[in-house]
C-alpha positions in Angstrom: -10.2 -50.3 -22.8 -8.5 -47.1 -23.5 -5.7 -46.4 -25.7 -2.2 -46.9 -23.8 -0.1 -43.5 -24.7 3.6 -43.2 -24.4 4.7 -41.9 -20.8 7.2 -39.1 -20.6 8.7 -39.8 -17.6 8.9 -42.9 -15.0 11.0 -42.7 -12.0 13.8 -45.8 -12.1 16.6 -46.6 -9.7 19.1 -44.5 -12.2 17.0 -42.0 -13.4 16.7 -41.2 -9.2 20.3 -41.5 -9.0 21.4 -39.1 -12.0 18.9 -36.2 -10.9 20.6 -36.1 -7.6 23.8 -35.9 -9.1 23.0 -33.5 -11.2 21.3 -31.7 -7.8 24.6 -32.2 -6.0 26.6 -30.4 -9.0 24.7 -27.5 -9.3 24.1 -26.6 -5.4 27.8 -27.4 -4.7 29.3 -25.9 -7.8 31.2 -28.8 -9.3 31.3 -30.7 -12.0 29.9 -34.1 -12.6 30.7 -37.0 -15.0 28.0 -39.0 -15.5 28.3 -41.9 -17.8 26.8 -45.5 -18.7 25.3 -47.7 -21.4 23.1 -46.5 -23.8 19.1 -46.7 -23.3 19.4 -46.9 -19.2 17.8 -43.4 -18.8 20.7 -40.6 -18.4 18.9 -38.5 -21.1 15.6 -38.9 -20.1 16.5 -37.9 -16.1 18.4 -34.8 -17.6 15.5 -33.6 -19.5 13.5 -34.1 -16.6 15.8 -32.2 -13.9 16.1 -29.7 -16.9 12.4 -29.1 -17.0 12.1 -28.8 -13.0 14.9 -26.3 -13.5 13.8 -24.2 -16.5 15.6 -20.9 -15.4 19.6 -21.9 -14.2 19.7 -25.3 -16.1 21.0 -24.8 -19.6 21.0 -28.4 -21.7 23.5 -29.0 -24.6 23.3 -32.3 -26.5 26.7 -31.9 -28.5 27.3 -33.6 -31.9 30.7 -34.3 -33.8 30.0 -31.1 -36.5 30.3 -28.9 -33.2 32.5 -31.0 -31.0 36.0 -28.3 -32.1 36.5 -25.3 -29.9 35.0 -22.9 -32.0 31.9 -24.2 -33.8 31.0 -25.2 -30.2 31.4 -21.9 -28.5 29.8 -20.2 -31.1 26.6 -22.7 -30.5 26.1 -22.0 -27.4 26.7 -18.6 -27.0 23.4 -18.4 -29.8 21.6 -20.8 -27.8 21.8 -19.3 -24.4 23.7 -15.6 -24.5 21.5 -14.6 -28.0 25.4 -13.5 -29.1 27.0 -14.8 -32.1 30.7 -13.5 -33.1 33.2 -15.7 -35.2 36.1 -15.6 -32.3 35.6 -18.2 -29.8 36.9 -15.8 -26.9 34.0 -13.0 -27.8 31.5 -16.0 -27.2 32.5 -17.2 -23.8 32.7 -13.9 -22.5 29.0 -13.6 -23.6 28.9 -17.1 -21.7 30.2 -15.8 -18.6 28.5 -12.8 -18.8 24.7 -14.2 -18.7 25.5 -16.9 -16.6 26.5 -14.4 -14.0 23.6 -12.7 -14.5 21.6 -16.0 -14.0 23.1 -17.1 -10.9 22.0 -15.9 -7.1 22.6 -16.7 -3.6 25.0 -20.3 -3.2 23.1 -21.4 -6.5 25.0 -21.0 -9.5 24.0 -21.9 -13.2 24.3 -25.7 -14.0 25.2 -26.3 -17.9 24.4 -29.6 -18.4 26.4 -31.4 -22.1 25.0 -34.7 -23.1 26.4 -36.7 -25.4 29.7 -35.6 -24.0 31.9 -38.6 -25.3 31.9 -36.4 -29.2 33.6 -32.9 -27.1 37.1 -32.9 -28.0 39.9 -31.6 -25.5 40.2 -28.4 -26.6 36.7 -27.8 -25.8 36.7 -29.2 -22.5 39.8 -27.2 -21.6 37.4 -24.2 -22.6 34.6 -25.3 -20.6 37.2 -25.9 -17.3 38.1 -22.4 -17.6 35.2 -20.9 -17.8 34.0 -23.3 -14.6 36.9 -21.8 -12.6 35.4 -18.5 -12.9 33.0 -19.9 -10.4 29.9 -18.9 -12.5 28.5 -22.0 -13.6 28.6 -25.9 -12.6 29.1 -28.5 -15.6 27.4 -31.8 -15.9 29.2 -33.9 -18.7 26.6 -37.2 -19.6 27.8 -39.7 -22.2 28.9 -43.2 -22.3 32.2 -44.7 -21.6 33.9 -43.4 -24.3 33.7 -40.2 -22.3 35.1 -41.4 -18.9 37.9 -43.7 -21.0 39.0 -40.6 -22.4 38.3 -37.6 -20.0 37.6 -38.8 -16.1 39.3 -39.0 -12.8 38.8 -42.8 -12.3 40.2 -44.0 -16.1 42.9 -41.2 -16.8 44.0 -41.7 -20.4 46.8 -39.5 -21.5 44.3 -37.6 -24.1 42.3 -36.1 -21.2 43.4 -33.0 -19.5 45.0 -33.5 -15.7 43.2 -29.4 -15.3 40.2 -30.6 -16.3 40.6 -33.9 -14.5 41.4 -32.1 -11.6 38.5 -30.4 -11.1 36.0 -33.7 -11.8 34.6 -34.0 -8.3 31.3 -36.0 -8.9 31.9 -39.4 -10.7 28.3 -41.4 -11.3 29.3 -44.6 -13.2 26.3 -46.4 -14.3 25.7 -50.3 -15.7 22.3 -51.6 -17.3 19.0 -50.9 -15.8 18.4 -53.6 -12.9 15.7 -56.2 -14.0 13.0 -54.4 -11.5 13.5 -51.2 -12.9 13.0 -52.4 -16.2 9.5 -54.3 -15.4 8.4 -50.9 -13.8 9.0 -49.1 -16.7 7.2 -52.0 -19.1 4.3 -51.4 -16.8 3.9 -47.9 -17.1 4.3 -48.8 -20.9 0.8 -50.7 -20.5 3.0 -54.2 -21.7 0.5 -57.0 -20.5 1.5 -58.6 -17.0 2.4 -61.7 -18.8 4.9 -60.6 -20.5 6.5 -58.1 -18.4 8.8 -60.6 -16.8 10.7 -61.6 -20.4 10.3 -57.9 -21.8 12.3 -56.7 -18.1 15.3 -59.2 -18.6 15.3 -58.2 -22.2 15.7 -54.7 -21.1 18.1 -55.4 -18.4 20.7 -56.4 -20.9 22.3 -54.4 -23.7 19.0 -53.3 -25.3 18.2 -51.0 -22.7 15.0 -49.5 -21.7 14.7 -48.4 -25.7 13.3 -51.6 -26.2 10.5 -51.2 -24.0 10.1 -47.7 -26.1 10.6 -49.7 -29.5 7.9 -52.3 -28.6 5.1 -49.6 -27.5 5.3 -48.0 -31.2 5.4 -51.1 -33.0 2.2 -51.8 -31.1 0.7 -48.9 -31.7 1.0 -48.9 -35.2 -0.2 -52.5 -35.5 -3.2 -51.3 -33.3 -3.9 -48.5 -35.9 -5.0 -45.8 -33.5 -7.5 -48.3 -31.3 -6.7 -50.1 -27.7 -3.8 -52.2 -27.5 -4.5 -56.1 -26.9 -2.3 -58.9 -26.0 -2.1 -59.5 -29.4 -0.6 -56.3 -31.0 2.4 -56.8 -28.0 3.2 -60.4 -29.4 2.9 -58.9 -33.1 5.8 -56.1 -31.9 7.6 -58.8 -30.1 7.9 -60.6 -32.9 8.7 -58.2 -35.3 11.8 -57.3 -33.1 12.3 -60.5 -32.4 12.8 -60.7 -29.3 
């Protein structure tokens, strides 16, 4: 019996469904709000799309210390225009600038913001104008917070009607479906016996995380050798599930 490493990547009903998304933004030039519960996938298909798309993809997982206007700007134009000057307007000219440079033929650069629910309206504002110089396509991924606050289908009087305005692609996601979720325990090596209660645990708030969550605690209680039925009922309980 070998030992059962972590996979990187399993293809899932959402996963599918966020990478074409994110495929329709960029070829169309649009942007795209993609939002859903924690631990269904969204991350895990963007870094996946990002690495098929190494040279026009640019990925962005924003936090609160950088959701203002200026500590944002000045973030991004370090990470992807190697510029860094203390007035916001300096770095999204630098923005522009490569992004221009980046783009050819009908495909333009796709900047793709996870997290997205921490940005603040200022900073989206930003991000719309710079979209409307028709240089790059924006991909915001978060939870609902986001879409409560910021998207064409739940329009609360925080979000901006520009930047509403120009939202064309609207993926709204719920939990991962029960299937789904046994696939993934599968691929996780998670004995056939249990892959029916770990999938229904997975399909509810807990997400595919747990599936994650079990395969280390496993791991560790296997000590570096082949995991058994036993080290999976070990993790179970622990988490206790």
């Amino acid at each position: 019996m070998s030992v059962q490493t972590e996979p990187k990547f399993h293809a899932t009903t959402i996963t599918d469904r966020v990478m074409v998304t994110l495929s329709l933004a960029q070829k169309a030039n649009m942007i795209a709000s993609i939002q859903g519960p924690p631990g269904i996938g969204k991350t895990t298909a963007v870094l996946r799309y990002v690495a098929e798309n190494p040279r026009r993809v640019w990925y962005y997982a924003a936090r609160r210390d950088t959701a203002a206007k200026g500590p944002f700007f000045r973030d991004l134009a370090v990470r992807f225009a190697q510029f860094k000057d203390v007035q916001t307007r300096e770095n999204v000219t630098s923005l522009i600038k490569v992004a221009r440079e980046l783009g050819f033929g009908s495909e333009v650069v796709l900047m793709i913001i996870d997290e997205a629910q921490d940005l603040n309206s200022d900073t989206l504002e930003t991000l719309r104008s710079i979209y409307d110089h028709g240089v790059l396509a924006l991909a915001f991924v978060g939870n609902h917070t986001f879409a409560d606050r910021h998207n064409t289908e739940r329009m609360a009087l925080t979000a901006s009607p520009q930047f509403r305005s120009r939202v064309g692609l609207v993926l709204d996601l719920g939990t991962v479906e029960s299937e789904d979720a046994a696939t993934v325990a599968r691929a996780y090596g998670i004995p056939e016996v249990l892959v029916p209660r770990v999938a229904t645990i997975a399909a509810g708030e807990k997400g595919l995380r747990v599936v994650e969550n079990l395969h280390r605690l496993a791991t560790a209680s296997a000590g570096g050798g082949p995991l058994t039925r036993a080290h999976w009922d070990a993790a179970i309980t622990t988490l206790r599930l």
